[in-house]
C-alpha positions as CSV (number, residue, x, y, z in Angstrom):
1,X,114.7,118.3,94.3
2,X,112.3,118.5,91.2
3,X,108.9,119.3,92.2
4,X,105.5,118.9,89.6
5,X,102.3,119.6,90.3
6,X,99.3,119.5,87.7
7,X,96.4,118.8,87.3
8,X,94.4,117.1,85.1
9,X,90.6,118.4,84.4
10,X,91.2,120.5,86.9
11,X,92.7,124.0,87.6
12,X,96.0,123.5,90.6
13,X,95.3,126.8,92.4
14,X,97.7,128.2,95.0
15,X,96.1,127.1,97.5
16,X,96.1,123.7,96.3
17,X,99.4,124.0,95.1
18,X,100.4,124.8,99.0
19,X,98.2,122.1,100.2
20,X,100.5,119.3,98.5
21,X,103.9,121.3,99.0
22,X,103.0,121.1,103.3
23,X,101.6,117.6,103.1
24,X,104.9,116.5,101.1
25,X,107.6,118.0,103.5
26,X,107.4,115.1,106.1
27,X,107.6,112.5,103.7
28,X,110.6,114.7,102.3
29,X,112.4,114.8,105.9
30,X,112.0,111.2,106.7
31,X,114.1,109.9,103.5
32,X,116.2,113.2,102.0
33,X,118.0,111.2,99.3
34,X,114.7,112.6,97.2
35,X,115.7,113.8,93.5
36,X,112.3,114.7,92.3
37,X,108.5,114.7,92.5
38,X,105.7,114.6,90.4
39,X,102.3,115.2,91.5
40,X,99.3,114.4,88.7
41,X,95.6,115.7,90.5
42,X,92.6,114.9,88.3
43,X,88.5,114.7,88.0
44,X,86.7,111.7,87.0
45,X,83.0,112.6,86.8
46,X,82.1,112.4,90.6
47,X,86.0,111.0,91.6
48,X,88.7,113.0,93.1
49,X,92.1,111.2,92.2
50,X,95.8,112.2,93.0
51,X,99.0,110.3,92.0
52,X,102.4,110.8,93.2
53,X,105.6,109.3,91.5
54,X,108.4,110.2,94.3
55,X,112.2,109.5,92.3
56,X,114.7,108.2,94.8
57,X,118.1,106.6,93.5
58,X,117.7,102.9,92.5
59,X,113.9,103.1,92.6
60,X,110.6,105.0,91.7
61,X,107.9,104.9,94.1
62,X,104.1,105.4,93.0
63,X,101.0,105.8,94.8
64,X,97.3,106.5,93.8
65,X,94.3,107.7,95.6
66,X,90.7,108.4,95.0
67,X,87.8,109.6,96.5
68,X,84.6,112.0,96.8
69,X,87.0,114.8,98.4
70,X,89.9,116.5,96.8
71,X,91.4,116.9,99.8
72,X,91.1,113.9,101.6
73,X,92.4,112.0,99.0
74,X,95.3,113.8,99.3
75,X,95.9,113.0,102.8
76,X,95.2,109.3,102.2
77,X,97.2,109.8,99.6
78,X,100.7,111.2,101.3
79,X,100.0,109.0,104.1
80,X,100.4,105.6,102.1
81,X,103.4,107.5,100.8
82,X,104.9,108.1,103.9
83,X,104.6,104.2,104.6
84,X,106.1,103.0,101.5
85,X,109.0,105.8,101.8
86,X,109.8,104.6,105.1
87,X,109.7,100.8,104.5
88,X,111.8,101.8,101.7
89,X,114.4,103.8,103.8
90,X,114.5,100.6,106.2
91,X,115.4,98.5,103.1
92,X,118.4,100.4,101.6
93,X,119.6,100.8,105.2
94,X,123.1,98.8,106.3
95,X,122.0,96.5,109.1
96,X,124.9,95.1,109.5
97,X,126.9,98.3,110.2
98,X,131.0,96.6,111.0
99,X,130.3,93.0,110.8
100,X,132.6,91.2,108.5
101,X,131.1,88.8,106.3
102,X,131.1,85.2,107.7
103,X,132.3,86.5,111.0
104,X,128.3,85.6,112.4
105,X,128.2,83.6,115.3
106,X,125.1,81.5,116.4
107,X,124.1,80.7,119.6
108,X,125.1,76.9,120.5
């Protein structure tokens, strides 16, 4: 997996850089088909914004966030991710695991 972090108007420390890296491993472990990341942090006068484009096959998924803090954008942030990974997952998944098609057979 591909991971990018940067920052725009505004320096992506270590400590930041960890931040993102610990909130992005659940996200990472609930769908692992993941083939890369990138994460865009930026200042706007008094706004705190993140952005995260998440690469999956078939699809790119893209959230945005912004608020007063840094870091609870960043939570807000990875949590809407999380949701839209998962409703994602539940999408591609085979429902109909062994059923032949046309084979269906309704309740009379």
């Amino acid at each position: 997996m591909n991971l990018q972090i940067s920052g725009h108007h505004i320096e992506v420390t270590p400590a930041l850089r960890e931040y993102v890296e610990n909130k992005l491993d659940p996200v990472i472990r609930h769908f692992d088909k993941v083939t890369g990341v990138n994460v865009v942090l930026s200042v706007e006068k008094l706004k705190q914004k993140g952005e995260v484009t998440l690469h999956v096959p078939g699809k790119d998924i893209h959230v945005e966030e912004s608020g007063d803090d840094l870091y609870a954008s960043i939570d807000a942030l990875f949590d809407k991710l999380d949701r839209q990974v998962q409703k994602y997952k539940q999408k591609v998944q085979d429902h109909h695991r062994g059923d032949k098609p046309g084979l269906h057979t309704a309740a009379e």
